[in-house]
C-alpha positions in Angstrom: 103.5 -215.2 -224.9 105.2 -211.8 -225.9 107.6 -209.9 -223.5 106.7 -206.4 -222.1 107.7 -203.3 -224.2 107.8 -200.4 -222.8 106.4 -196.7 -224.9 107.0 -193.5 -223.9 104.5 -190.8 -223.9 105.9 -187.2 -223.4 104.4 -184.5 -221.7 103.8 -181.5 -223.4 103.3 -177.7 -222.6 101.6 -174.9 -224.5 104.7 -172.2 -224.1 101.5 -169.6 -226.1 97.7 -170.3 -225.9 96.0 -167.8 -228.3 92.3 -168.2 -229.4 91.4 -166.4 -232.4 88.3 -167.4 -233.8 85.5 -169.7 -233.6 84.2 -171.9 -236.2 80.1 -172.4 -237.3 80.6 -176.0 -235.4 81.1 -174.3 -232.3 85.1 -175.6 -231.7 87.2 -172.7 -231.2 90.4 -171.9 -233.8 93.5 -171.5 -231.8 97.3 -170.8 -232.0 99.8 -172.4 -229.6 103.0 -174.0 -229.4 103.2 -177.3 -228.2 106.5 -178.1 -226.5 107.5 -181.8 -226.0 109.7 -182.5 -223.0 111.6 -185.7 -222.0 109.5 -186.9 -219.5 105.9 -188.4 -218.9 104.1 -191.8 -218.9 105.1 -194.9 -220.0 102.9 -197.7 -221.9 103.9 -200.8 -221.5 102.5 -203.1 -224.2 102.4 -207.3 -224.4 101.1 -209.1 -227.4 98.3 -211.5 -227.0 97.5 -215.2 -228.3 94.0 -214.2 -228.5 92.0 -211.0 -230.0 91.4 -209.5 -226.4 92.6 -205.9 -225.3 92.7 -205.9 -221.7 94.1 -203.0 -219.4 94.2 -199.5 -220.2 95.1 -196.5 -218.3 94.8 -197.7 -214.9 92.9 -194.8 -213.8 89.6 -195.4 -211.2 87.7 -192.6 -212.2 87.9 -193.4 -216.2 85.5 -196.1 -217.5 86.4 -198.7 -220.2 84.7 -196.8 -222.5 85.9 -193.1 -221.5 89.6 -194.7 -221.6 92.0 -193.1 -224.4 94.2 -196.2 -224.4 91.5 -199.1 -225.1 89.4 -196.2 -227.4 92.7 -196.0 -229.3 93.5 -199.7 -229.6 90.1 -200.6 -230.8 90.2 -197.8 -232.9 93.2 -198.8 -234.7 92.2 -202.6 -235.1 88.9 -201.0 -236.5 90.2 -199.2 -238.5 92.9 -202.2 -240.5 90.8 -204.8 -240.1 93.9 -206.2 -237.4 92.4 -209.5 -235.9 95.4 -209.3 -232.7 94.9 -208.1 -229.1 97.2 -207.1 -226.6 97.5 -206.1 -222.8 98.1 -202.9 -221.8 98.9 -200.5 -219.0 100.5 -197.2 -217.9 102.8 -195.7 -215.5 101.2 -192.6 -214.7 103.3 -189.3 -214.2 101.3 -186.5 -215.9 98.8 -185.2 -213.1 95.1 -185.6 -214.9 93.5 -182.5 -215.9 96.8 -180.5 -215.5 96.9 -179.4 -219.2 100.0 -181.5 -219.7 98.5 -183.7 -222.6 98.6 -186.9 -220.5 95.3 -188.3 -221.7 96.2 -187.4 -225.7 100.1 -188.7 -224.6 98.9 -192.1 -223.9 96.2 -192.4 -227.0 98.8 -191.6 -229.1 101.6 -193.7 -227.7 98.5 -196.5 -228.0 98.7 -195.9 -231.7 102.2 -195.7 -232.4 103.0 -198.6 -230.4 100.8 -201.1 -231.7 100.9 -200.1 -235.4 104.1 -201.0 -234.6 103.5 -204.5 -232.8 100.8 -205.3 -235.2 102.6 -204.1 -238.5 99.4 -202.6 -238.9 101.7 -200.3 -241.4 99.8 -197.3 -241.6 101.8 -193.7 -241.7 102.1 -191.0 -239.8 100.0 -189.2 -240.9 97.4 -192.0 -241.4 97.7 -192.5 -237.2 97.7 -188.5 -236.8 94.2 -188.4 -238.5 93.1 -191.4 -236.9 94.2 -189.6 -233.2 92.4 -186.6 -234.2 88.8 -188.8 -234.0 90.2 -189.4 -230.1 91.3 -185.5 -229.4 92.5 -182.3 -230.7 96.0 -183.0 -229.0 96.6 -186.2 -229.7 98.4 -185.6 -233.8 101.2 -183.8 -232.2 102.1 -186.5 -230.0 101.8 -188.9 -232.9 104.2 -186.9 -235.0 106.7 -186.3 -232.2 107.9 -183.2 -232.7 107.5 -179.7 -231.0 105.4 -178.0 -233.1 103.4 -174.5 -233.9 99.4 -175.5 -234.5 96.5 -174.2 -235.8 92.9 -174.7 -236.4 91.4 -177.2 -233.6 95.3 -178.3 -233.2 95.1 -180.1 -236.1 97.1 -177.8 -238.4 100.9 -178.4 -237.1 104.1 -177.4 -238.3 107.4 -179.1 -236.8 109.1 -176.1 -235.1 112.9 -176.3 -233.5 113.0 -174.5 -230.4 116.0 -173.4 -228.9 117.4 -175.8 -225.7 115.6 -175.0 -222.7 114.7 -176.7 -219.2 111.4 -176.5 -217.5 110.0 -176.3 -213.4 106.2 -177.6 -213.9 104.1 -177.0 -210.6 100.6 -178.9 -210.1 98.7 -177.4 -207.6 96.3 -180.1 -207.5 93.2 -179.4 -208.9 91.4 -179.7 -211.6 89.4 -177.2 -214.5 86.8 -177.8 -215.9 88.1 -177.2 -219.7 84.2 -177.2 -220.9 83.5 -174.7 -218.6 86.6 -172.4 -219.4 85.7 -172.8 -223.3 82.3 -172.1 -222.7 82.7 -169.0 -220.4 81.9 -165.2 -221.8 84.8 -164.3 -220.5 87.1 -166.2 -222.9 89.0 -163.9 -225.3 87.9 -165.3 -228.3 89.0 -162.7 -231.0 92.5 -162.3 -230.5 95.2 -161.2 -233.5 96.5 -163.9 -235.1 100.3 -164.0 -234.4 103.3 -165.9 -236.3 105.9 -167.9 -235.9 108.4 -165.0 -236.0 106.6 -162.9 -233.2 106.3 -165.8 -231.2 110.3 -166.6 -231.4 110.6 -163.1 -231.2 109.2 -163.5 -227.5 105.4 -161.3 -228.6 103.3 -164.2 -228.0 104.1 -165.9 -224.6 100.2 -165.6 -222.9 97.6 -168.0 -222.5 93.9 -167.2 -222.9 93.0 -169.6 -220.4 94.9 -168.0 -217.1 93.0 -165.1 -215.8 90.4 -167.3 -216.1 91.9 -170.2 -214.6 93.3 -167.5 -211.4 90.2 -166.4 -211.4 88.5 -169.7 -210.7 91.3 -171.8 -208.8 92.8 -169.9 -205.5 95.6 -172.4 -205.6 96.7 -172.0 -209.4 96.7 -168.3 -208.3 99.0 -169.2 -205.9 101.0 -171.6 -207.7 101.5 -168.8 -210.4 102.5 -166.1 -207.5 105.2 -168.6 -205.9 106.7 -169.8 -209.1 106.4 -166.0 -210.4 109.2 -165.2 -207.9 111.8 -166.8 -210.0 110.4 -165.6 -213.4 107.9 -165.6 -216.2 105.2 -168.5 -215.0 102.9 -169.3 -217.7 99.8 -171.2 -217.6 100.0 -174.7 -220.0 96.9 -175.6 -222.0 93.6 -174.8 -219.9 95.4 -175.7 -216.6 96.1 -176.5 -214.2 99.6 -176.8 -213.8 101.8 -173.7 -214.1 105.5 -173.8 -215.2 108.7 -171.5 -215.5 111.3 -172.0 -218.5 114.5 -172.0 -217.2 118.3 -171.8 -219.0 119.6 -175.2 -217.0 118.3 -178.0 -215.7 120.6 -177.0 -212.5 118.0 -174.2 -212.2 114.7 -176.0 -212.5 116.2 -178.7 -209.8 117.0 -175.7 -207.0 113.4 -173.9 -207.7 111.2 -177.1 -207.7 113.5 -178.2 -204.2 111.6 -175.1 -202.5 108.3 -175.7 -204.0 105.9 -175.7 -200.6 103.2 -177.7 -200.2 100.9 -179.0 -201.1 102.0 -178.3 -204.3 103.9 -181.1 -206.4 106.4 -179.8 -208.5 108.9 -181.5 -211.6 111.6 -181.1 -213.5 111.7 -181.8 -217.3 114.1 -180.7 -220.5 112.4 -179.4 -223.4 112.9 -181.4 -226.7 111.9 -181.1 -230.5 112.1 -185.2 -231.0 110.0 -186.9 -229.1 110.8 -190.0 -227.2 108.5 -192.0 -228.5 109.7 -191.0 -232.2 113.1 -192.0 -230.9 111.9 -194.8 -229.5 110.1 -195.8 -233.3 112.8 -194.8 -235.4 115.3 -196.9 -233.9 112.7 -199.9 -233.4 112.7 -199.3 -237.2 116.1 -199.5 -238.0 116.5 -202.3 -235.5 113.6 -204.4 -237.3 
């Protein structure tokens, strides 16, 4: 029998939400910024004698067949033919349903990993289009990189972002993201912005927040406290809030006075992902 590995899979946060369109399909065409910080889950992965995947996410309320790790897994063995199986399981950090990416995190770690494991030897960009079939998040964590998107989240271009650390607050709830794309209050026409207004500090707001405020008392609050200390933003369709900070000394003192019953963390921005890291020098090593 195999030993444990262990993956990571990164948070992420949407440092711009814009929508600006909507296709005939009904999915909405957005512009963001996805920014991949040094903490999250962790998969932890163990080859199998046999052809069984057993394990997943770990989580209650998600059914075998609702779970982004086994839906990836079988995916990818679908997809090459792979006759192997493997256990699996993860070490939850990323609140569900707090626009972090957790969910897409760990499908894509899934992939990475055990194309890996398997030597199922497909690219990049092959496991990017295959995570795309599991959500419109999960590419970026496939690639690793911070990156600007476009499209569904699809279109992304690898983007270096200067150093920065980051206080994330979860106020512990959670949105209903169907409901928030659905609602007539969505700005939906917004003016498509660039790369250079968004480094240029034009295009820091999220769609989703006044309707998130508007619909959670406690992410209203969570933005009004962390406001105090600067800019809090909104990350994906919520719910967690967060505040970009200059050191990691400054996240630490600000998320040491968060008050209940909020939760808050501490993370770096960075434009490599761990799990790339974690690849590249599997890679090398093999």
């Amino acid at each position: 029998m195999n030993a444990w590995s262990v993956w990571p899979a990164p948070a992420k946060l949407n440092l711009f939400l814009r929508i600006v369109g909507r296709r005939e399909d009904g999915y909405h065409l957005l512009q963001t910024v996805f920014r991949l910080l040094d903490w999250g889950d962790d998969l932890h992965v163990r080859l199998r004698d046999d052809e069984r995947l057993v394990g997943g996410s770990g989580i209650a309320e998600v059914s075998p067949e609702q779970d982004l790790v086994l839906r990836a897994a079988h995916l990818l063995r679908q997809h090459t033919g792979c006759g192997r199986g493997a256990d699996l399981r993860v070490t939850k950090r990323i609140p569900m349903g707090g626009g972090l990416g957790g969910g897409s995190s760990d499908a894509a770690s899934t992939l990475v990993a055990l194309n890996h494991l398997w030597g199922t030897g497909l690219s990049v960009a092959e496991l990017a289009a295959l995570g795309l079939q599991l959500g419109a998040d999960v590419p970026v964590f496939v690639h690793g990189r911070s990156a600007w998107a476009e499209g569904i989240g699809e279109r992304i271009e690898p983007l270096a972002l200067p150093s920065a650390s980051y206080v994330i607050v979860d106020p512990g709830v959670h949105v209903s993201t169907q409901a928030f794309f659905q609602s007539p209050e969505l700005t939906r026409n917004a003016p498509e912005a660039t790369i250079s207004s968004f480094l240029e500090g034009h295009a820091t707001e999220n769609a989703f927040a006044p309707l998130a405020r508007a619909a959670h008392a406690r992410i209203d609050d969570a933005m009004r406290w962390l406001g105090q200390f600067g800019a809090a933003r909104l990350s994906g369709t919520g719910a967690c809030v967060f505040l970009e900070t200059e050191t990691r000394e400054d996240s630490e003192r600000i998320a040491a006075r968060c008050p209940q019953p909020f939760r808050a963390f501490v993370a770096d921005g960075v434009d490599v992902s761990p799990l790339r890291t974690k690849v590249d020098r599997s890679s090398v090593g093999a």
